[in-house]
C-alpha positions in Angstrom: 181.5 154.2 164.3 180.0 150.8 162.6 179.3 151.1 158.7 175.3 150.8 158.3 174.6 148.2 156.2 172.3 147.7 153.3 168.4 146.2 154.0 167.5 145.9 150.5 168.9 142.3 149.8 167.0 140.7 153.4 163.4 140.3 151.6 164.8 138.7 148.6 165.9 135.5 150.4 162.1 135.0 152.1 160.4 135.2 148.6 161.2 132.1 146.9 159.9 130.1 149.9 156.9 132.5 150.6 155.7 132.3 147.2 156.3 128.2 146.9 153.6 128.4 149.8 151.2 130.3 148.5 151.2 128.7 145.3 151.0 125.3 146.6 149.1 125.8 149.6 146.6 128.7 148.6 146.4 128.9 144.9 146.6 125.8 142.8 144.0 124.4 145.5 142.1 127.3 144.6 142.1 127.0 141.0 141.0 123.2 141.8 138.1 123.8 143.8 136.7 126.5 141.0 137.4 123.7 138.9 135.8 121.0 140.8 132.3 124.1 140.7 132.1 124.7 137.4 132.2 120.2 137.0 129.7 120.0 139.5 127.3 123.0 137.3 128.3 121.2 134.2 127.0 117.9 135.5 124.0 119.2 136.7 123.1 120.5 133.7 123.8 117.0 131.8 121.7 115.3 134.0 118.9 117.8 133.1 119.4 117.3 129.8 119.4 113.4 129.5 116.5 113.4 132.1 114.2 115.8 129.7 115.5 113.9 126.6 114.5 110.8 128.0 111.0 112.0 129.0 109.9 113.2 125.4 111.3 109.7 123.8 110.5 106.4 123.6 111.8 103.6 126.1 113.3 102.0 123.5 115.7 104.9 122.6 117.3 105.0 126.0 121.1 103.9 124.6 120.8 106.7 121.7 119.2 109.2 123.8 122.7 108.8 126.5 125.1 108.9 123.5 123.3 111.1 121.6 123.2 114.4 125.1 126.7 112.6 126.1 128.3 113.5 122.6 126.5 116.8 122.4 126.8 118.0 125.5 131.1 117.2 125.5 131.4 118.6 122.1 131.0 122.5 123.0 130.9 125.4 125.4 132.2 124.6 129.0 132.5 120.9 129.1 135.0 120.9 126.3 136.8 124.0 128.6 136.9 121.2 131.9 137.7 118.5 129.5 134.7 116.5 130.0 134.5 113.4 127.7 131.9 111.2 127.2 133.4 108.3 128.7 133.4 110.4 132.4 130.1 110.9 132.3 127.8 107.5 132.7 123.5 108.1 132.7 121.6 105.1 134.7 118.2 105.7 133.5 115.0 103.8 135.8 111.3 103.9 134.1 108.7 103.9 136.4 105.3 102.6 136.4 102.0 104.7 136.5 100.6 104.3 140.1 97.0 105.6 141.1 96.3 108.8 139.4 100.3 109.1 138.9 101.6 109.3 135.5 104.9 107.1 134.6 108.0 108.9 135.0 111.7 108.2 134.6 114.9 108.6 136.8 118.3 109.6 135.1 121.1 109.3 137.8 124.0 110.6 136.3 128.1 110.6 137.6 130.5 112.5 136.6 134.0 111.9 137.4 135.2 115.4 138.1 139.6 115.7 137.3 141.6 118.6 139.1 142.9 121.3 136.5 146.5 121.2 138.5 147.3 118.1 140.6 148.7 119.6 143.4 151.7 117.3 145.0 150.8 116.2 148.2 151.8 112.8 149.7 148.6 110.9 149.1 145.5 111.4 146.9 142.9 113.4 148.0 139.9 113.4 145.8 139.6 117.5 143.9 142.8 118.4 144.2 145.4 115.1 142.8 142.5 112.7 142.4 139.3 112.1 140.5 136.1 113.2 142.0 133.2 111.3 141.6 130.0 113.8 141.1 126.4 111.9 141.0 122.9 113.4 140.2 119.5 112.3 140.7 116.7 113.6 139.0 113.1 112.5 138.1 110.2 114.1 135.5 107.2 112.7 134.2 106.9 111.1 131.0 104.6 111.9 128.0 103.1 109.7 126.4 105.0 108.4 123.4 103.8 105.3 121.2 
């Protein structure tokens, strides 16, 4: 009669390469995308914020109003968690005339340039997961009237 042999040592040898998959493959990628979401909420809500600054102020504020929500906005909470800095985050800001019964309003596009938490290694750059990923947002509100 043969000697049965021991099973317990077969799974060790299929774990190393099981688990460099699913670390690589499933959940670095995964930890990116979340990542890339909570970027894409955060830039959102700076775009609200410069856009609403910018309606309440004068024209002639624009460059403090930027710097001043830019700084702000960087400085605490969840944008200091994704490492936002102010130098990711550029505001092009459009003032538009009062048409027939219309009242002026201004346009704040912002972008954001959204970095991966992890850069996951794979053989050429793909934007959210080893590369920078540009984020732009468009909005537009009505201005008061400020003198």
């Amino acid at each position: 009669m043969k000697a049965q042999r021991r099973r317990r040592g077969n799974a060790i040898t299929e774990t190393g390469p099981a688990l460099y998959i699913f670390f690589i493959v499933i959940f670095f990628p995964m930890l990116d995308v979340l990542g890339i979401a909570l970027q894409y909420g955060c830039g959102w809500y700076v775009n609200h914020l410069c856009t609403r600054e910018l309606a309440v102020r004068r024209q002639a504020e624009e460059n403090t109003v930027k710097t001043e929500v830019n700084t702000d906005f960087t400085g605490q909470g969840m944008a200091k968690f994704l490492n936002l800095t102010p130098a990711k985050i550029t505001h092009t800001v459009t003032y538009n005339a009062p048409g027939a019964g219309q009242p002026q309003t201004v346009t704040c596009d912002t972008t954001v340039q959204a970095t991966p938490f992890i850069s996951v290694p794979w053989p050429y750059a793909v934007p959210g997961l080893n590369a920078d990923m540009p984020l732009t947002f468009h909005s537009e509100r009505p201005r008061e009237e400020t003198r």
